[in-house]
N, C-alpha and C positions, 0 to 999 in steps of 0.2 A: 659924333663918335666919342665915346668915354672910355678909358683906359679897361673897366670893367667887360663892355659889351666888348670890346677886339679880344679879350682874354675869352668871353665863353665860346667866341666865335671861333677859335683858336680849339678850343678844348671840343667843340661841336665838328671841325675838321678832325681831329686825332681820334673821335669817335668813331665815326661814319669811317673814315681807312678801316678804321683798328676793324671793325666788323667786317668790311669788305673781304680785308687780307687774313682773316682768320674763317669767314666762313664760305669765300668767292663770290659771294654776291651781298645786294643790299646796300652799296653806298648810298642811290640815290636817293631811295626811297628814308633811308637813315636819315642824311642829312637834312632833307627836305623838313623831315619831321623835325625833328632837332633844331632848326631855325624858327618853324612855327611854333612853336611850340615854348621856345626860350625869350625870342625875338618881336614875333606877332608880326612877321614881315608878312607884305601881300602876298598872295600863292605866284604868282610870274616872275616878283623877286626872287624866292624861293628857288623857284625852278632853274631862272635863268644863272642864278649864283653858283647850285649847282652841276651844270653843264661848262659853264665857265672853267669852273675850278678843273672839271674833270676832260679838258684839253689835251693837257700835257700829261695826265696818268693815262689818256688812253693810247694817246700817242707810243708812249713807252712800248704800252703791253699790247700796239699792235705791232709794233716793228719787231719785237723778240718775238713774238710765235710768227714773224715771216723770216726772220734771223732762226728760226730753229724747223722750218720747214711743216709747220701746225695748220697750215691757212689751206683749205683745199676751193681752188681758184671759179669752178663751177657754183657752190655753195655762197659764195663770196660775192658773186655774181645775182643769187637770185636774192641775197639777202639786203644786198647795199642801196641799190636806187630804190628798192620801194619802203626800206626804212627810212633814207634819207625822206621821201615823198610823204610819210606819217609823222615824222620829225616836222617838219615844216608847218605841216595842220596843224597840228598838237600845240605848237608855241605860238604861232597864231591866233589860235583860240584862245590860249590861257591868257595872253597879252591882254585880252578886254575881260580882265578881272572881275567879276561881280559876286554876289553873294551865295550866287544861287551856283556860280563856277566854282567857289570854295566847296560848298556843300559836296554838289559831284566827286571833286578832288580827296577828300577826307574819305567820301564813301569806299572811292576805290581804292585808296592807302588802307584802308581794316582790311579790304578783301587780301591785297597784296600783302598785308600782316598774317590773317591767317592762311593762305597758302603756301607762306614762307614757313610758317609753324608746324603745316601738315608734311610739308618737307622733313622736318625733321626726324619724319618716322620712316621716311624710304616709301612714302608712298607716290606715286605718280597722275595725272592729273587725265594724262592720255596715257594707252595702251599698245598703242598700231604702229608699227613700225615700218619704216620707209614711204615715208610720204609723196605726196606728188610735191613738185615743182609749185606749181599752181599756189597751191596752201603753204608750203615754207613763205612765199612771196608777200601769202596776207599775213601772217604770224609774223614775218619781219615788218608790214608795215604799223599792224596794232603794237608791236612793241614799240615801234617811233613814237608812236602816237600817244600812249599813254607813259611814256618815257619823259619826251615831249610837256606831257598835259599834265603829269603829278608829279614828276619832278625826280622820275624814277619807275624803272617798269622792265629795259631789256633785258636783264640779264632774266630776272623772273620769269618773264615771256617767251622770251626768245631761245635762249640757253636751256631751260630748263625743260620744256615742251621739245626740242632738237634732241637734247640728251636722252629723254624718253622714247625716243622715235629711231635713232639713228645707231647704229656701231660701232663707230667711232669717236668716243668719247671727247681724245685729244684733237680731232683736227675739228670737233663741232665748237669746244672751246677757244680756239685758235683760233678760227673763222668768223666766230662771233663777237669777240672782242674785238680782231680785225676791221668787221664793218662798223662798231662800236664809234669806231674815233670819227668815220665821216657823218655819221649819224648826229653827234656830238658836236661837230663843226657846224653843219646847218644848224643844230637849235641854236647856239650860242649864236650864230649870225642872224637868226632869225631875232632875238632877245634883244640884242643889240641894234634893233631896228625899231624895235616895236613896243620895249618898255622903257621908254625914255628917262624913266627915276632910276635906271639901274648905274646912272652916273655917280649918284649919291652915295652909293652901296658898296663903293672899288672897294672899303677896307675888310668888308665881311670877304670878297671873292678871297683878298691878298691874304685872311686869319685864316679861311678855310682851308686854303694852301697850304701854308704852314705848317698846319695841324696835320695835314694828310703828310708832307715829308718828314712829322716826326714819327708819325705812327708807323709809318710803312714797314724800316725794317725791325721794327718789334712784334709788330703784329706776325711779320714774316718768321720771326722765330718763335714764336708764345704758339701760333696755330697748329705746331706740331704737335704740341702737348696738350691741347685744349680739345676737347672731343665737340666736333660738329654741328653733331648734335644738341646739346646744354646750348653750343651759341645760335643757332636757329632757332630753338625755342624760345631762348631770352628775346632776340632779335622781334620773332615774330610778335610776339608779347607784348613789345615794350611799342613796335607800331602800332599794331591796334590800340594800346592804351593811348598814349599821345593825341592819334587822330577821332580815338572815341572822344575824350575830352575836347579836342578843335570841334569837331561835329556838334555836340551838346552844345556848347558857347554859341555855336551860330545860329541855333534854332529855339532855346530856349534861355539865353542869358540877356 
């Protein structure tokens, strides 16, 4: 560790927030990028760094939407065991790292980039509203899983496919960050098993922390004034570009 690399790790946590808390989603997939891409950590690093970090932010923001009465307990229900159950594959797999598991990883970070991007136009990805049980259960558990697997994924998946679907905005929100944090517990217990270099790596989890409690309440105030939109396009942009570039390096550099 050099004074330089804790600093952009530092500045790569106050990113990844800052985008979160101004646009609601996209930490993980931000950060993930943002390490790859500054750092050249392996993708399970990556991942596992960022689930670590995001412990105790989810922690927070599930206890206050159970503190504000946002969590609806049914929903809650069909969302958590089988995201935790996609969570657990997800980090499992990315654990035995290979070249060919980067490749996958990058592929779906552009996709994840451009439907972050087509978000930004108010378009929707489903139409159907009120889903079965059934389907919320796999949609929670493909968000583990590629939450899990690229380092980033539920809010994308989970929240955004729910909010399309469902009525009530606030308690889908509230409920899905809720599951959020057990989702989060297993990968990081999963990472913590099974990437055994991520002892090496304490000071990026410790920078990335950092940077997320300075960002938070700035971000918290800047996103009132900051439209959306502009930050979901930038956002979605700036990941495809990042992981277009990881992708080209692995197949042609």
């Amino acid at each position: 560790m050099t004074v330089e690399t804790f600093i952009i790790c530092i500045i790569v946590g106050f990113a990844a927030q800052f985008i979160d808390g101004a646009a609601g989603m996209a930490y993980g997939v931000s950060c993930r990028s943002f390490l790859r891409f500054s750092l050249k950590l392996p993708v399970a690093v990556c991942s596992a760094v960022v689930h670590i970090a995001e412990l105790p932010l989810t922690l927070v923001s599930g206890l206050s939407h159970l503190k504000m009465r946002n969590v609806d307990g049914g929903l809650l229900a069909l969302l958590l065991v089988p995201g935790m159950v996609g969570a657990a594959i997800g980090a499992a797999l990315v654990s035995y790292s290979n070249d060919f598991i980067e490749i996958v990883v990058d592929m779906y970070l552009i996709l994840i980039g451009v439907r972050i991007f087509i978000q930004s136009f108010g378009k929707s990805a489903l139409a159907v509203r009120r889903l079965p049980s059934w389907l919320k259960c796999v949609i929670a558990a493909l968000g583990g899983f590629f939450d899990a697997f690229g380092g980033g994924g539920w809010g994308p998946i989970v929240t955004s496919t729910l909010l399309a679907n469902e009525q009530r905005p606030q308690r889908v929100i509230g409920t899905v960050n809720t599951a959020e944090f057990g989702v989060t517990a297993v990968q990081a217990l999963f990472f913590g098993i099974f990437v055994q270099s991520l002892v090496d790596y304490w000071w990026v989890v410790v920078a990335v922390i950092v940077g997320g409690i300075v960002a938070a309440p700035i971000s918290a105030k800047l996103c009132v004034k900051m439209p959306r939109r502009t930050i979901l396009l930038l956002v979605g942009a700036l990941i495809v570009a990042l992981n277009t570039y990881g992708l080209y390096n692995l197949l042609f550099a």
